[in-house]
Each structure stands twice: as C-alpha cells, then as structure tokens.
VOKEGU-474410 format. One record per residue (C-alpha): residue in three letters; x, y, z. Coordinates in steps of 0.1 Angstrom, whole numbers, plus 5000, padded with zeros to 4 digits. Layout:
VOKEGU-474410
ALAXYZ ...
***
This chain:
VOKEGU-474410
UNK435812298283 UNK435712078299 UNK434012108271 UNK433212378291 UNK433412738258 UNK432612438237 UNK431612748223 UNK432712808256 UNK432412688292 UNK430613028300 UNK428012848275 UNK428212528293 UNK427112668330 UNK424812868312 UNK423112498301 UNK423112368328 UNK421512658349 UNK418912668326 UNK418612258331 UNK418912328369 UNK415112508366 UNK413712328335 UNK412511988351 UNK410012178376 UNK407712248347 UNK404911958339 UNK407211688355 UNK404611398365 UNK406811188357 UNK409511288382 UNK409611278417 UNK411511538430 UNK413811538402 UNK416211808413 UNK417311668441 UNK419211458419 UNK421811428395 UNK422611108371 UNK425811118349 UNK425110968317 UNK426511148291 UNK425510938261 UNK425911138230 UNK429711268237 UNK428811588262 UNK429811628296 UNK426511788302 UNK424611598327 UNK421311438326 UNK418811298348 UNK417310958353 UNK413510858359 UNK413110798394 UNK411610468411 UNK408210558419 UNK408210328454 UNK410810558466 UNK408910818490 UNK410611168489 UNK409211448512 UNK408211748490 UNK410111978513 UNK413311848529 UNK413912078553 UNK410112058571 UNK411711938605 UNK414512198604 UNK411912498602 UNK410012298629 UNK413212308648 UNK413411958651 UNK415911658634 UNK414511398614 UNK417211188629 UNK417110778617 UNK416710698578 UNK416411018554 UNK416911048516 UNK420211178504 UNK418711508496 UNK417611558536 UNK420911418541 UNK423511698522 UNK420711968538 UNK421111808576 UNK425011858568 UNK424712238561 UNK426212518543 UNK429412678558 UNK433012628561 UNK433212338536 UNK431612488509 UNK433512808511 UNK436712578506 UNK435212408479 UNK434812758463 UNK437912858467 UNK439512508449 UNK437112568426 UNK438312908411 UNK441712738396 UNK439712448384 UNK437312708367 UNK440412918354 UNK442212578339 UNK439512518314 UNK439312878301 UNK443312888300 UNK443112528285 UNK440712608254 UNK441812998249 UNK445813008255 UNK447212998222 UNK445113288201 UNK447113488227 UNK450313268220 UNK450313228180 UNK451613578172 UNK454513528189 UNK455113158181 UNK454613198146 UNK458713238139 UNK459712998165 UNK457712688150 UNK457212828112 UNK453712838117 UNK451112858089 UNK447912998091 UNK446012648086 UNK448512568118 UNK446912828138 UNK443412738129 UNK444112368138 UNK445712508171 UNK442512698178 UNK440512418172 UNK441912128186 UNK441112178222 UNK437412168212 UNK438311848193 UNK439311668220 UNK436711728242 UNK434511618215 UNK436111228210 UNK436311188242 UNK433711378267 UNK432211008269 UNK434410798283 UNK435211048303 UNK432111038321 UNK432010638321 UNK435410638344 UNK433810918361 UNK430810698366 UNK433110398371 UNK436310528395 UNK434810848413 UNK434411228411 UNK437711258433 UNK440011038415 UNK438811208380 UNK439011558393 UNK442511518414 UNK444211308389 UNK442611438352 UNK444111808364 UNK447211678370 UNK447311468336 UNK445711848321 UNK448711988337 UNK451711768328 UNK450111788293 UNK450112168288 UNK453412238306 UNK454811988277 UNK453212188252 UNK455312478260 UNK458512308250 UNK457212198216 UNK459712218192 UNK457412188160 UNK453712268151 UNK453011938147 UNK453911838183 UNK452112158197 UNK449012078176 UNK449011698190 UNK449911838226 UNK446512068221 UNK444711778212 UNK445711578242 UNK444711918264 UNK441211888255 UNK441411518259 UNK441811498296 UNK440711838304 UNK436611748295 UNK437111448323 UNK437411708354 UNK435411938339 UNK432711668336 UNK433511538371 UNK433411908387 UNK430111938372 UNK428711648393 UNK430911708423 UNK429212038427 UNK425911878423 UNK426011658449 UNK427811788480 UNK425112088481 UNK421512108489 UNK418612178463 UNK418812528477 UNK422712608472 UNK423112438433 UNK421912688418 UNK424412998437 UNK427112738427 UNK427012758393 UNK426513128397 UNK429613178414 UNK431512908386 UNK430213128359 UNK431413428378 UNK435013238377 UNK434913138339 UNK434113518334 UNK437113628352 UNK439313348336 UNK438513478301 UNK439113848317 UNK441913748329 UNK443613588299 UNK444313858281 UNK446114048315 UNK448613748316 UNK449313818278 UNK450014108286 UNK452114098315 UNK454613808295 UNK454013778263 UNK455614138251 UNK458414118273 UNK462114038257 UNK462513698271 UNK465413398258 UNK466813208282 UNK469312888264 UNK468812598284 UNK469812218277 UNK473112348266 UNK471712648249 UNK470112378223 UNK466612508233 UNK465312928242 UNK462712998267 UNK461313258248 UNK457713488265 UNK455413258245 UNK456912968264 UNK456413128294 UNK453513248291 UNK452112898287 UNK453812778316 UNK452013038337 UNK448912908321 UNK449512588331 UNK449712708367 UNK445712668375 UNK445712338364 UNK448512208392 UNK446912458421 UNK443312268412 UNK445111918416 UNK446211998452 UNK443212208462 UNK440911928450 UNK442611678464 UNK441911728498 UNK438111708492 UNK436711408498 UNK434611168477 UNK431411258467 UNK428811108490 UNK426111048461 UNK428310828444 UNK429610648470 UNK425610588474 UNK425410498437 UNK428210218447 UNK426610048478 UNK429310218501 UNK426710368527 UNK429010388556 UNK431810558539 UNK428910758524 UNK427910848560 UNK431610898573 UNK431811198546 UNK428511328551 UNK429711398594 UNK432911548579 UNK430811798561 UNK428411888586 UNK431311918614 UNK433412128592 UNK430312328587 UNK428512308617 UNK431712308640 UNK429611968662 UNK431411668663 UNK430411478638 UNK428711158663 UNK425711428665 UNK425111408629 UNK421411268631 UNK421011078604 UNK422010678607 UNK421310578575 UNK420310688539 UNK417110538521 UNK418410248496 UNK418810418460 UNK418510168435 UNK417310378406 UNK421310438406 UNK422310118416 UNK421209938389 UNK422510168361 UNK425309948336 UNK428309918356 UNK430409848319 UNK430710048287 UNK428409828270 UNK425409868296 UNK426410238293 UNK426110268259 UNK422910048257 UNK421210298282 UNK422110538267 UNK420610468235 UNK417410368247 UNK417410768263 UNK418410898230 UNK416110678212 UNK412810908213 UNK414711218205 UNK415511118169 UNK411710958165 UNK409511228150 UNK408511458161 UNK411211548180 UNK414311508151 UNK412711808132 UNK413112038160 UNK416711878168 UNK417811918136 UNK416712298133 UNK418212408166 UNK421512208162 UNK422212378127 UNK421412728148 UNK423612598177 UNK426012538146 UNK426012808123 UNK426313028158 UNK429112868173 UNK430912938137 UNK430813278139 UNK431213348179 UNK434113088186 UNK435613148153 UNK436013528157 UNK437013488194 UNK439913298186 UNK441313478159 UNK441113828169 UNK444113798187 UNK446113738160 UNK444313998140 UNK444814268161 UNK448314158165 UNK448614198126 UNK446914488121 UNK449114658150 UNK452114528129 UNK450814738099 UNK449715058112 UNK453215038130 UNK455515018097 UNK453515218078 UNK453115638084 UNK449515758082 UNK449015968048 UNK446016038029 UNK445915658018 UNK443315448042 UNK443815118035 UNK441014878045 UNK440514518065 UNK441914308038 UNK444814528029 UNK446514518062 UNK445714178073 UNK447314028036 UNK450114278037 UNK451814118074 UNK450113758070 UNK453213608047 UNK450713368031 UNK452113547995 UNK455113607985 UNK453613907965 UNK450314117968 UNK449114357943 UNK447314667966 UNK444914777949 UNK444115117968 UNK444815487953 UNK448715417942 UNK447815077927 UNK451414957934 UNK452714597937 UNK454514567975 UNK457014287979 UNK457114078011 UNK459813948020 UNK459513588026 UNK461813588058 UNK459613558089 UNK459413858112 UNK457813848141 UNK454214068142 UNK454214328171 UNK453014308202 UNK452414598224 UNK449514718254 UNK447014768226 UNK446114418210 UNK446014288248 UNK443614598257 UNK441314518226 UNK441214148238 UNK440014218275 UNK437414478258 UNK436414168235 UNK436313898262 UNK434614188284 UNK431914228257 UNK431513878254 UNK430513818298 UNK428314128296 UNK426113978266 UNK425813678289 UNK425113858319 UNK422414068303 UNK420813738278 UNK418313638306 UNK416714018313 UNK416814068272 UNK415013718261 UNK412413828294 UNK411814178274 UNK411814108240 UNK411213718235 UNK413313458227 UNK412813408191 UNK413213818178 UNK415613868200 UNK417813558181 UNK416613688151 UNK417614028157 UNK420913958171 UNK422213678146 UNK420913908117 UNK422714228131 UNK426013978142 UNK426313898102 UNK425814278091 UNK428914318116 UNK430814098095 UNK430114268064 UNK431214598075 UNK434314478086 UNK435814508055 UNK435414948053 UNK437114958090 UNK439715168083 UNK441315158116 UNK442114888148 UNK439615128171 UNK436715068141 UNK437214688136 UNK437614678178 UNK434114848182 UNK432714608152 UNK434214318168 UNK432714398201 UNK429314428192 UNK429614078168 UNK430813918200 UNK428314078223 UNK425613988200 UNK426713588195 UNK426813568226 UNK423313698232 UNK422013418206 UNK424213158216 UNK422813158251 UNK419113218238 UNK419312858220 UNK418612698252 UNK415112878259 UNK414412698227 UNK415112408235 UNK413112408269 UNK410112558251 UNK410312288225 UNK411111948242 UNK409611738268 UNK411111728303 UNK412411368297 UNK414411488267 UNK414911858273 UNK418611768288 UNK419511528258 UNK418711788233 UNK421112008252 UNK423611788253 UNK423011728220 UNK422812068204 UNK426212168230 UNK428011878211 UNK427112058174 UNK428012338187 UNK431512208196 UNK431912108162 UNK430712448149 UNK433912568166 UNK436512318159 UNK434612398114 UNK434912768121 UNK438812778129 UNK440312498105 UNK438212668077 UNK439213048084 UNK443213008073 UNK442112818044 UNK439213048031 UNK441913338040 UNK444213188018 UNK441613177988 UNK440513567993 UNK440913788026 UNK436613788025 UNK436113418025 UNK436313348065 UNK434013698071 UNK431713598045 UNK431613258058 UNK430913398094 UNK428413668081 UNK426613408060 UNK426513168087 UNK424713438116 UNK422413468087 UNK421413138079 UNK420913118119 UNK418313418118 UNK416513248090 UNK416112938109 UNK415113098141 UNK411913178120 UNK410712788112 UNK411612738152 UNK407912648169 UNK406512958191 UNK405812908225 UNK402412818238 UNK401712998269 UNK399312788296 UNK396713058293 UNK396413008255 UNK396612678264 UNK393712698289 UNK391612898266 UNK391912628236 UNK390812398260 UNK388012618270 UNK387112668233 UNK386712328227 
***
C-alpha cells in the first residue's frame, strides 16, 4: 500500500531500506539509532521514523560482544541485546512465511481492478472516468487515513492492527466483488485502501522489532522479494479466471457470478490467509516496552528464543530490560501525537530545507504521474487494442495508437478515422464486452516483470552512473516513450514501448530517495521521505482520475500529459543540489 505502490509498495520497502542505512552517516546526535524504531507517522505516511534518543541511556556499540566472547550478558540488557540473545531461527522463518500473504494482499489490494475493468465494464456500465476513479482510489485511501492508522497502531498494538485490519481488508474486498453499481465498487475501493494502510503500517514495525540489527535489513529484502512476486503474480491469476466463461445465478438467479467476480474473490484470498497466519504471532515485544508491560515483554521475548533456540525458555538470560523512556513518554492521545509531530516537521518547512522539499516532491510527483498512471491502465489498453486487431483483418491500412484505442473505447457514438480511406465508422452504442485472451495477460506479466527488474538493477545503476544523470537520463528517455507511442502500429510495438517507460520510471522513481539522503540532515532525512512518498501517492491517485477525462478531450491528452510530466521531472533533477563528497569536503577545509 499499505500505502505500500503508493506508487507502489515495491517503492515503499525500497524507502525504508534506504532509511534502514541512512542514519549511520554523521549521526552525533544519535545513539545507536538503528537499533530502534519509533512509529510516528505525522504527515499521513505509514513510513516510519525515528525519535532522538535519551542521552543517559548507555547502549553498548556492539550488542553481541559477550556472544562472540562466548559468554551471556545475563541480568539487565537493552532491548536491542535483548531480540539478539533471543536468536534467529524457527520463529522468524514462520514469520516469513505469514508474511508472504500479507505482502501479496497489498499488491492484490492496490492492483486488482486494471486486470478486472475490461471485463466489468458491461456488467456495471462503466465509464472511463469510472475506471480511473477505480484505479485511483485505493491510493486515496491510504492517503486520508495512513495517520490514524498508525496512532491505533501506536495506541492498541502491532498484533491487534495487523490480525484484525486484514480481516476488516478482507471482508471489504470480498464485498466489493458483489457490487452491483460503479458507484458501490468505487466506495468499496475506497474503503480497501482505508484499512489496508493500517497492517501495512503495523507489518512495517512488526518486522522491525522482533529481529536484530543484523536480520532487518534481509527482512525487508525478502518482503520486497514477495511484493515482486505479488505484482508477477497478478497478472497469472488474470489469466487463469478472468477469460474463462463463468455465470453462475445465485439469490434466485437475481445476481451472476461472472469471472471478474471471481477473480476478485481469489484476490481477496491473501488477505484472510494473512489474518490467521498473523494471528498466532505474538505481540511485539518493543511495544509492549513502549507500554510499561516489561514482564509480558519478557514472557514473549523466552517464546522467541525457545522457538528458536529449542532451550526452555527459564534459561533465557536476560531478567530485565533497561527502562525506555524516550518511548514512554511519547503523547499517549491524538492531540499529543499530532503536537509531536509538528514540532518534527517543523524544521523541514523552515528554509533551507522547504526549497529542497518542494523540488523533490514535485519530481516524486510528476514521476509517480507517469509510472502509476501507465501501470494501471495498460491493462485495459491492451485489452482494447486486442479487441481491435481481433475484428479487424490486417490490410495495407496500419492504423496507429489513437485509432484503435477510440474505435473499441465507446466514449463516441461516432469517430471520423482519418487514415488512408478517410471514412466515418459507426459504433454501436450497445456495450460489448472487449476481448480477453493469453496475450493481454502475457504483456502485463512482461510489464510488471520490467517494472521488478528496473528496481532490482536501480542500486548498481545510481553506483555507475550517479544519481542525478541517471534521473535525468531516465525521466527524459521515459517521456520520449510516450511520444512515440502514438506511431506503434502494433500490440508487440506499444508492449516493447511500454516496457522500457515502465522500466525506466521505475529506475527514477527509486533514485528520488538517494536525493533525499544526499540532501537532508539525519534528523529529517525520514520526514522528507515520508513526505515526498505522500506526494507521490497523490501523483497516482492525479494521474488516473485525469487520464479518462484528458482521453475524452483527444486520444493524446493523457500521453502528453505523462510525456510532459517525465519531462518536467528531468528538468528539475537539474536545480537538485550535487552531492558533496567528504574528500572535497576535506580539501575545502584544507584550503581554508
């Protein structure tokens, strides 16, 4: 969603991997910051962030010093030697498994209906505009609400939040699928990306504080491995359901259980699986800490080391946790939230920090336009564009982007073609369902494909080229994509465009938080992400309402509008503030 994609929630792991590592450059002000994590999610994002520490509190610079001695610190530890003492084994590799639903719920969540539309256009007389509000209001939801969310998480618990807000995310989406209108499938959308951002906020920290320093980081790998395979495996479902001939009458043949139906009942699958996987995990220790409950803290803490250890859990040897009350003391109510809150946001819109917000937001924006905006709709593009090449025989006649999308969209009643016969086609205004077959499910996985290798490769490409021309030379080359779009004459030449815009986005999208670590201080390095994430989120939810109506106007708006926005992004990558390495540094310094 989850708030992982959102452009995406790919995007969101790739934040806060990138936040994982940021704090351990020029951090006096920290004392061994990773070791923990602070929920306050004060501008609307589920991203985490970090409080200062109390500087009384001691914290050894290397937890595990008695365990390569061989020995046991035994007696009063921090929580960090604490979750290390308990170990890595059979209780994390659970937790991995439960985690692989919970991953897939919040791709299925966000990135169902693309794959859905074509086939529910007849069923619920949808519009274009319907399907761009579709599209868009998962990421809407997670935007109103991503707060709150992480004050009850804050409040009631990781457990409750995760166990309970899947099973809310679940009744919620299996209702969507016997939707009757667009207007209740658009408010049920709405609703999914309400109360799927609370577990995907809650996961976040739940993961964060039942493993050591050491394991965080191959956590996150392995949930951005899962969110890869979720939006891999999307398209296979579609596949497998949505083409198939299914109408079964039920409530006295008053309603049909047509594939599209189905199909989002499957999707709604992960989303129950997570609810009873998760709920047999315990409470997170940390914020039973965070509450004063050190003994039930403790209880959980011998339950993970005996489930990983395989000792009973009386030889656990630590008795008692060092007093936290750097957490303690954070605002219990909504008000003390939000006043805390503030006063952490406060410096980032003081110059000069708003300057550099402002200019990396409208990238994160303008980006998020074009990636999210193309990645929903393609789907139904292809689907149309299949629907064309299969009523009409291949002559001498190539038609182009435009002419096959406007001839199956139904948005006229009439369209003059203007190609080499310069004839007037009629459509007829009754709805008939676009086609579906292997290829527009093929061309999705090669799209979503695209998409998890240009996020895969962003980290060795920003090492070899730089952060800022690489952004400039993938935004810049994303909105030439656009442009050629138009001469594809064929669903193999826009899939090949298509890939390489997505590939590219993707690319830039995940560059934008280099930027911000090479630009903000450590104290306000996670806001800004945060921050920026939240634009980002409204880039997408922008991107998709304004594609059906630009459509509407003229077949080029929404690609001009995408094209125009990767350009704008490149052009500001240019004012972004270079880098200053510590040797230049050193050698100013020197100068002087």
């Amino acid at each position: 969603m989850c708030l992982l994609t959102l452009e995406s929630q790919q995007q969101d792991i790739g934040n806060l991997r990138a936040r994982d590592t940021m704090n351990r450059d020029n951090n006096d002000n920290y004392k061994y910051s990773d070791n923990f994590y602070a929920e306050n999610r004060t501008n609307g994002s589920d991203i985490l962030t970090r409080e200062p520490f109390d500087s009384n509190i001691h914290f050894n610079q290397n937890p595990n010093y008695e365990i390569e001695k061989g020995g046991s610190p035994g007696g009063t530890v921090n929580f960090e030697e604490a979750i290390t003492l308990s170990g890595y084994g059979k209780f994390n590799y659970l937790l991995l498994l439960a985690i692989l639903p919970a991953a897939w719920a919040c791709i299925f969540d966000s990135s169902s209906m693309p794959y859905a539309l074509p086939s529910a256009e007849c069923d619920l007389n949808l519009s274009l505009f319907d399907k761009g509000l579709l599209n868009s209001m998962p990421f809407a939801g997670m935007i109103v609400t991503s707060f709150i969310w992480g004050f009850l998480t804050d409040t009631y618990g990781r457990k409750d939040i995760l166990a309970w807000g899947y099973l809310m995310t679940f009744i919620v989406s299996f209702s969507s699928s016997f939707a009757h209108t667009s207007w209740l499938l658009i408010l049920f959308k709405f609703l999914g990306g309400i109360v799927i951002s609370g577990p995907f906020a809650a996961l976040m920290s739940y993961l964060a504080e039942v493993h050591g320093e050491k394991e965080r980081t191959r956590i996150y790998m392995w949930l951005g491995v899962f969110f890869s395979l979720g939006n891999i495996s999307m398209p296979c479902l579609a596949w497998l359901i949505l083409p198939q001939n299914i109408n079964v009458s039920i409530f006295d043949s008053s309603f049909h259980l047509t594939s599209w139906r189905v199909f989002l009942i499957v999707c709604s699958i992960p989303e129950l699986t997570a609810f009873i996987a998760l709920s047999w995990f315990p409470e997170s220790p940390r914020f039973l800490l965070s509450k004063g409950r050190d003994d039930e803290a403790l209880d959980v803490l011998r339950h993970i080391y005996h489930l990983n250890t395989g000792n009973d859990p009386k030889t656990f040897p630590v008795t008692s946790i060092k007093d936290e009350d750097f957490v303690k003391n954070n605002g219990k109510t909504l008000r003390e939230c939000l006043n805390n809150g503030w006063e952490q946001m406060k410096p980032l819109f003081k110059a000069p920090h708003i300057y550099k917000l402002l200019l990396i937001g409208s990238i994160q924006f303008c980006g998020t336009i074009g990636s999210s905006t193309i990645r929903l709709w393609m789907p139904q593009l292809f689907a149309m564009i299949e629907t064309y090449e299969s009523t009409h025989s291949k002559d001498t006649s190539k038609p182009s982007l435009c002419d096959m999308l406007q001839q199956t969209s139904g948005h006229n009643n009439t369209y003059q073609n203007n190609n080499s016969y310069n004839q007037t086609i009629i459509v007829d205004s009754t709805c008939t369902p676009v086609i579906l077959n292997s290829t527009v499910y093929l061309n999705s996985m090669v799209i979503a494909l695209t998409g998890v290798i240009g996020y895969t490769l962003a980290g060795s490409l920003i090492n070899c080229a730089g952060t800022k021309k690489l952004m400039v030379f993938c935004f810049l080359t994303a909105g030439s994509c656009c442009g050629t779009l138009y001469w594809a004459e064929d669903s193999s030449g826009i899939l090949g465009i298509s890939s390489v815009f997505v590939a590219l986005s993707s690319v830039g999208g995940a560059a934008v938080n280099n930027v911000i670590v090479d630009n903000f201080p450590t104290l306000l390095r996670a806001m800004a992400i945060s921050t920026t994430m939240m634009l980002g989120r409204v880039g997408a939810v922008t991107g998709n309402v304004l594609f059906p109506v630009l459509f509407n106007l003229s077949c080029l708006g929404p690609f001009i509008m995408i094209g125009i926005a990767c350009i704008v992004c490149s052009i500001l990558v240019l004012f972004v503030p270079s880098k200053t390495s510590e040797l230049k540094k050193s050698i100013k310094l020197n100068g002087k």
